[in-house]
C-alpha positions as MATLAB code, in Angstrom:
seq = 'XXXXXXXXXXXXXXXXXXXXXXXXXXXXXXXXXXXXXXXXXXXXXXXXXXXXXXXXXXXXXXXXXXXXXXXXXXXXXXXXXXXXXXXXXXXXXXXXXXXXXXXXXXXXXXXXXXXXXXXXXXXXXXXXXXXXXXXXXXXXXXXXXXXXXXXXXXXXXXXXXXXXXXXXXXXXXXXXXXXXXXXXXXXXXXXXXXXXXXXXXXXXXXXXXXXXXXXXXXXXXXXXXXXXXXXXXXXXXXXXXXXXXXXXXXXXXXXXXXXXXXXXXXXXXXXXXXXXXXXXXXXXXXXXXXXXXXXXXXXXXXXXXXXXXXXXXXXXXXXXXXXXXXXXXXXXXXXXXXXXXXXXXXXXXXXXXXXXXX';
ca = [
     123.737  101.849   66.421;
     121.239   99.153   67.531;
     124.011   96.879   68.120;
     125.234   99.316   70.863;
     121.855  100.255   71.865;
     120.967   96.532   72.848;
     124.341   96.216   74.673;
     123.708   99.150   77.245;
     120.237   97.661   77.315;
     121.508   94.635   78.173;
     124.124   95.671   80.669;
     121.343   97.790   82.145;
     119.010   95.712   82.807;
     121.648   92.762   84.010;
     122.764   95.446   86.859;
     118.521   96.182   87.523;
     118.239   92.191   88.108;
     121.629   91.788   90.256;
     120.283   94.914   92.707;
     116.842   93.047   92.988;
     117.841   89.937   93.936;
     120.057   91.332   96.760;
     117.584   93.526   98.219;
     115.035   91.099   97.694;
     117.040   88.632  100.064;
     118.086   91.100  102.334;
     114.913   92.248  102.910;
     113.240   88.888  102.890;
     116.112   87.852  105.720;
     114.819   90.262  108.041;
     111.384   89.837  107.574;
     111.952   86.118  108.236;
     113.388   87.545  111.391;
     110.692   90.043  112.638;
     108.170   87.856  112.312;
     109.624   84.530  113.878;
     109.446   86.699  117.084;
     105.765   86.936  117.100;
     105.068   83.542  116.854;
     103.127   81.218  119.283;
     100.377   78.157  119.738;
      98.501   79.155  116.694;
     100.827   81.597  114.534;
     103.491   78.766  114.377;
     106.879   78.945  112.170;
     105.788   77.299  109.125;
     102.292   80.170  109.010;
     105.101   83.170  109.453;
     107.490   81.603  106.637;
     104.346   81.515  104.405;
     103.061   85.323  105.571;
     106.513   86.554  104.580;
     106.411   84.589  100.930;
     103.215   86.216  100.445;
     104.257   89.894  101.549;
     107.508   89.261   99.173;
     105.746   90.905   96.430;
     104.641   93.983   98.543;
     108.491   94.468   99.259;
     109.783   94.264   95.963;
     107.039   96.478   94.803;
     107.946   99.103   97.331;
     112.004   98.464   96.611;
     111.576   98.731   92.992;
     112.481  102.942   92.149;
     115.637  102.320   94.184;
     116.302   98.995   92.217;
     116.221  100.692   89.178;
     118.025  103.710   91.042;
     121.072  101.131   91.697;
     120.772   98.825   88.928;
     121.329  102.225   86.207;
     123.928  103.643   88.155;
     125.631  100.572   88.461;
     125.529   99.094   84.798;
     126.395  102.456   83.220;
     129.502  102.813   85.762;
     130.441   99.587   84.982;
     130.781  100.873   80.734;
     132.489  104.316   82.097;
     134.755  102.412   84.508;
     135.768  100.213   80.995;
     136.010  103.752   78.858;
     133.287  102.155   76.861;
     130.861  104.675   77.286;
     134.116  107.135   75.987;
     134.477  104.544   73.089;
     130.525  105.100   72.530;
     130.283  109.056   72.637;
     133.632  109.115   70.513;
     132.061  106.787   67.822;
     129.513  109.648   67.175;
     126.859  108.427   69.072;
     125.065  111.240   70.966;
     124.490  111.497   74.670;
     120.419  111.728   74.591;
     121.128  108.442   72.580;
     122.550  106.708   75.413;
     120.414  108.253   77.682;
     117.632  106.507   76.074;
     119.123  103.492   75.540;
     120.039  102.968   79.407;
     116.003  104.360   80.240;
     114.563  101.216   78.059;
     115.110   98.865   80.772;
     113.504  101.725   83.280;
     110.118  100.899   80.994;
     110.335   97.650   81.799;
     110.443   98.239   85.723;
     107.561  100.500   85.876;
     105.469   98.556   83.958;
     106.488   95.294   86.372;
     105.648   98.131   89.107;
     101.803   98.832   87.616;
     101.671   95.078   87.621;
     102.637   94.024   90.750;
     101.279   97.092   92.449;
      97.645   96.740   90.893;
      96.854   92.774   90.103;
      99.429   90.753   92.685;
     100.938   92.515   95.461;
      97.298   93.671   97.120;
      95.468   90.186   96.931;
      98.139   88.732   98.300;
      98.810   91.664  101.223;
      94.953   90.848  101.963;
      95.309   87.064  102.184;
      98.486   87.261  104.321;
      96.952   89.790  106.486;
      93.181   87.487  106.649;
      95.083   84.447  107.565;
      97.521   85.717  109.959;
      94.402   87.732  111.866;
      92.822   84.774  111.764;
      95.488   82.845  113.629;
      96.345   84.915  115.991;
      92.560   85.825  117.049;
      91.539   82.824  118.629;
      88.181   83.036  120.954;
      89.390   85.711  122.248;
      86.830   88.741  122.027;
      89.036   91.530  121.189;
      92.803   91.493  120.144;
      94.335   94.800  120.748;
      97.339   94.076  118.682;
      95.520   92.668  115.436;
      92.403   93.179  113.671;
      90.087   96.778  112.651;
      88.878   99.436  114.408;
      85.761  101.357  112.702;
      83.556  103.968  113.585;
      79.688  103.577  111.906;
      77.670  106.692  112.787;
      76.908  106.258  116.836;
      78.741  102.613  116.663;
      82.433  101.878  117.276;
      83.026   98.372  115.821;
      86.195   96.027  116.054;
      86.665   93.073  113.796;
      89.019   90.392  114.647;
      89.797   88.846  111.223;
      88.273   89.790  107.469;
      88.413   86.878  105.185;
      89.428   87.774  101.648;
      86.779   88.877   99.472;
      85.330   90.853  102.521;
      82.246   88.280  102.551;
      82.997   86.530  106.130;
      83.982   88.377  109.261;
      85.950   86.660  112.862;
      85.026   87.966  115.823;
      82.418   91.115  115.543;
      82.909   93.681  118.697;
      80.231   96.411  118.610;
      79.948   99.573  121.003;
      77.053  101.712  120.733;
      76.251  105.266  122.134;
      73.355  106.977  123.013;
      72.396  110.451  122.033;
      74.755  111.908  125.143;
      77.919  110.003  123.835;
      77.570  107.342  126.534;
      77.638  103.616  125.849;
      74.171  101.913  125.306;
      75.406   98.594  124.605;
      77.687   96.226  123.654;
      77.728   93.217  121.390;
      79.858   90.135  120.462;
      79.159   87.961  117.566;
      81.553   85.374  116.725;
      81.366   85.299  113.406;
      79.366   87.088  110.513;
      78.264   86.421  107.038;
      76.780   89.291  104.382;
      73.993   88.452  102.538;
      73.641   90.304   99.457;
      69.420   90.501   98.793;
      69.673   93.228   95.560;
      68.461   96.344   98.548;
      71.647   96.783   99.493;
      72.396   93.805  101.589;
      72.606   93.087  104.828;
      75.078   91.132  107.734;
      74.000   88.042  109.630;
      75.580   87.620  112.890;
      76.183   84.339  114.762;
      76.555   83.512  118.349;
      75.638   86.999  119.169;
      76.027   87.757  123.207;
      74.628   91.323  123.557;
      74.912   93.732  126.587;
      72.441   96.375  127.239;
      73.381   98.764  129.994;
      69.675  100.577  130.761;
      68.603  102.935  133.731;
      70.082  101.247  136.997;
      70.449   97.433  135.452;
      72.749   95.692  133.124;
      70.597   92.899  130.988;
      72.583   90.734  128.910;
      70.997   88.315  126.158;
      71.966   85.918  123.514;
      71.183   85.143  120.071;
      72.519   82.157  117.421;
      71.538   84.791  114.836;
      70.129   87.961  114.633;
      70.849   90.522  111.022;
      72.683   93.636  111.341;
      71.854   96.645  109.186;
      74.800   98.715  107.846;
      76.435  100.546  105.346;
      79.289   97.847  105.291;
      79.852   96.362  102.000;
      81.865   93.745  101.571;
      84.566   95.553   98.793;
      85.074   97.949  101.496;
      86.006   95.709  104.300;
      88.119   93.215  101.911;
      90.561   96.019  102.184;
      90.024   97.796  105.635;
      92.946   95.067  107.121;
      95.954   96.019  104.540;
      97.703   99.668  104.880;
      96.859  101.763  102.540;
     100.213  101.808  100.509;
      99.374   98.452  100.225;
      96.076   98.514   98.192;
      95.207   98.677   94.397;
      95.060  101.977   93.173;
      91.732  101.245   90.770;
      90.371  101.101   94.690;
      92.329  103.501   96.772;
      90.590  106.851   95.488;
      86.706  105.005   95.976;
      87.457  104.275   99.354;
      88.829  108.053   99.726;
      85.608  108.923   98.382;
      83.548  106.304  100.990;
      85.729  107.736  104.163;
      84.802  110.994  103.127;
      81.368  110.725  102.892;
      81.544  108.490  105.971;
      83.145  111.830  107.727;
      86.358  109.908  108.480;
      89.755  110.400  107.830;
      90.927  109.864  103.902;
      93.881  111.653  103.328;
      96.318  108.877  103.858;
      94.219  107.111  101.296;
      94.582  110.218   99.073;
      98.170  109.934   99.888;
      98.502  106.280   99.006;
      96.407  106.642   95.749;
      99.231  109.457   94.432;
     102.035  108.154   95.873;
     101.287  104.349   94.106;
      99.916  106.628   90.725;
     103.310  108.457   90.590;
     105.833  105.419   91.591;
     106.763  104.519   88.158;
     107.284  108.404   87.721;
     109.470  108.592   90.610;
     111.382  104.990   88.828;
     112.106  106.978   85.819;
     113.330  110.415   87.386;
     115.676  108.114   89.738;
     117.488  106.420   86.687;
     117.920  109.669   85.129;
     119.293  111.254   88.355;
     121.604  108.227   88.183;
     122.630  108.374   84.207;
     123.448  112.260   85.186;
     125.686  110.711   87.951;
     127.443  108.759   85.313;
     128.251  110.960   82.990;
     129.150  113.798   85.365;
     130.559  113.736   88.887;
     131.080  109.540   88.982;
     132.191  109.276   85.647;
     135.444  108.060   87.355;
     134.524  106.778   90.434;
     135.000  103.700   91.451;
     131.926  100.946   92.210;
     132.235  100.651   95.956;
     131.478  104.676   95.861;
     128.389  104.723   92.672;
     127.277  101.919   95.519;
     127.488  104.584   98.205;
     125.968  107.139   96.132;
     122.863  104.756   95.073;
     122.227  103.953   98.767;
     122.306  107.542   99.806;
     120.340  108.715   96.957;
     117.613  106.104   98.250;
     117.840  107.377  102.009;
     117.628  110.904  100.765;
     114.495  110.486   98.658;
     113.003  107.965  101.177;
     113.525  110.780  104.139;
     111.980  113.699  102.388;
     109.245  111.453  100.936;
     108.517  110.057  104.926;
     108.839  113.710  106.070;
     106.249  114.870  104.019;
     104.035  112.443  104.243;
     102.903  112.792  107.838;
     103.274  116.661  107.395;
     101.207  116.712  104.619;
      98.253  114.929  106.903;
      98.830  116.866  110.005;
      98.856  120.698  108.133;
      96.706  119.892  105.766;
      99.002  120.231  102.671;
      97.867  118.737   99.412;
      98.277  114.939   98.952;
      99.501  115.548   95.172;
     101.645  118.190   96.209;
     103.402  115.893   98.693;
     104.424  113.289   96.536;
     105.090  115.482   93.871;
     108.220  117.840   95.739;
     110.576  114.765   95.528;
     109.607  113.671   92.413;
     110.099  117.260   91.170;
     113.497  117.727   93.188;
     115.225  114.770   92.131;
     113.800  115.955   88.432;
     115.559  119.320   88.422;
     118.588  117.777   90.148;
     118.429  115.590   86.924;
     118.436  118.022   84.372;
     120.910  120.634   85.888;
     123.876  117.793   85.878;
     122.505  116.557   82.238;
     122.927  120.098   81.187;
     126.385  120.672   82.114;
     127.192  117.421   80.493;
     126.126  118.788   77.470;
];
């Protein structure tokens, strides 16, 4: 029984490594693409080729469920399409058995997906994003298409570039309000350093050009340093430049809590925090949706159409989970509750085909 245990294993998990490495490239093609058209005098070729090497992990993070998805479906149709699976059942061994035997590899994929998700995508995410802000910031002031936005209180504040570990800041843009909502002032600091002092710490700004619009006059005045006091620390801002979907989930649900407090928007960090909690849920209810495939409506099928049904599968589950997503932050429906309906859908799916198989 072993014996045949470690051979579905093994042609399993073969099927799980074939799917990767073709989505992987795929994908990795037409990221190559999508960023060679952005490039210019300071993001050259070489600096895109070595953004997309370090996002690599964020993609095969995200395409891992469907991986698995495509990698059961495929390595169990291969034993049906052989009658070997026939040969199995008919040998005595039960269908739970086999069941379990194909989900082994699954175990394997979600805890690659913890991994990647929690220790190596992120840092790398944040280091890709850093340098590539960097890069394409220049001396400009503000760049509209990269950097942060963030509201502090009465201040809007834009950052050009966040190096990783949150420590340094490129290119600090700072609008502040009055008491009547209209702008005060307006500062520009080319770079910025935090200086932790055990009160809380503190930022030092450099080559500060500040604006001061009073009472019938516009003064403007410069500084080579002057500190800034804020509520800015540096674990929040090593972060505030990745998506996030993108972010560990040890820090997604703090910096729900610091958003919240901050009055700000933190539901699509709610979202994220579930949706990155639950993936390796998700992995294992899409390989069993698959094994029920198998051993009910594609037990003779042949591969080009388990393909076909692996890909649509995907789209389907991918669709609902988009669709909810944004409807879940614009009417106010539960975070949880939106990453659990496919989850639970593709669940019951599951276990209504397993039960007519048995």
């Amino acid at each position: 029984m072993r014996r045949i245990d470690r051979y579905i294993q093994k042609n399993v998990l073969l099927a799980m490594l074939v799917v990767m490495a073709l989505t992987t490239s795929v994908n990795l093609v037409f990221a190559v693409a999508d960023e060679l058209g952005g490039t210019g005098e300071n993001y050259t070729v070489m600096k895109a080729l070595i953004y997309v090497l370090r996002t690599t992990p964020t993609s095969i993070y995200d395409l891992l469920p469907f991986t698995a998805l495509g990698g059961a479906l495929i390595g169990l149709g291969i034993l049906a399409s052989n009658n070997e699976l026939v040969v199995i059942q008919t040998a005595g061994v039960k269908t739970w058995r086999v069941v379990w035997a194909a989900m082994k590899p699954t175990l394997l994929v979600m805890l690659l997906s913890l991994l990647l998700g929690e220790y190596v995508a992120p840092q790398l995410e944040q280091q890709a994003a850093s340098d590539k802000a960097v890069q394409r910031s220049g001396d400009s002031v503000i760049r509209f298409s990269s950097g942060s936005w963030q509201r502090l209180g009465n201040e809007f504040i834009h950052i050009n570039a966040i190096l990783p570990g949150g420590e340094q800041l490129i290119g600090v843009t700072r609008y502040r309000l009055d008491s009547d909502r209209r702008l005060a002032s307006s500062s520009f600091a080319a770079n910025a350093q935090y200086v932790n002092d055990g009160d809380g710490g503190y930022w030092q700004l450099f080559d500060v050009v500040e604006t001061l619009i009073l009472p019938g006059q516009i003064q403007t005045q410069s500084y080579l340093q002057r500190d800034w006091q804020v509520n800015l620390p540096p674990e929040l801002l090593s972060v505030l430049l990745v998506e996030p979907q993108q972010q560990p989930i040890s820090g997604l649900y703090r910096f729900a809590g610091y958003f919240d407090a901050q009055g700000l928007e933190a539901d699509s960090y709610y979202l994220a925090f579930w949706k990155k909690l639950l993936q390796p849920v998700s992995t294992a209810v899409l390989v069993l949706l698959a094994i029920s495939f198998v051993f009910g409506p594609l037990r003779e099928a042949t591969m080009g159409l388990r393909i076909f049904v692996a890909i649509s599968i995907g789209l389907v589950f991918t669709i609902i989970q988009r669709l909810l997503e944004p409807f879940s932050l614009l009417y106010g429906l539960s975070p949880l509750l939106a990453v659990l309906l496919p989850i639970a859908a593709c669940l019951v799916l599951g276990g209504v085909l397993m039960q007519r198989v048995r």
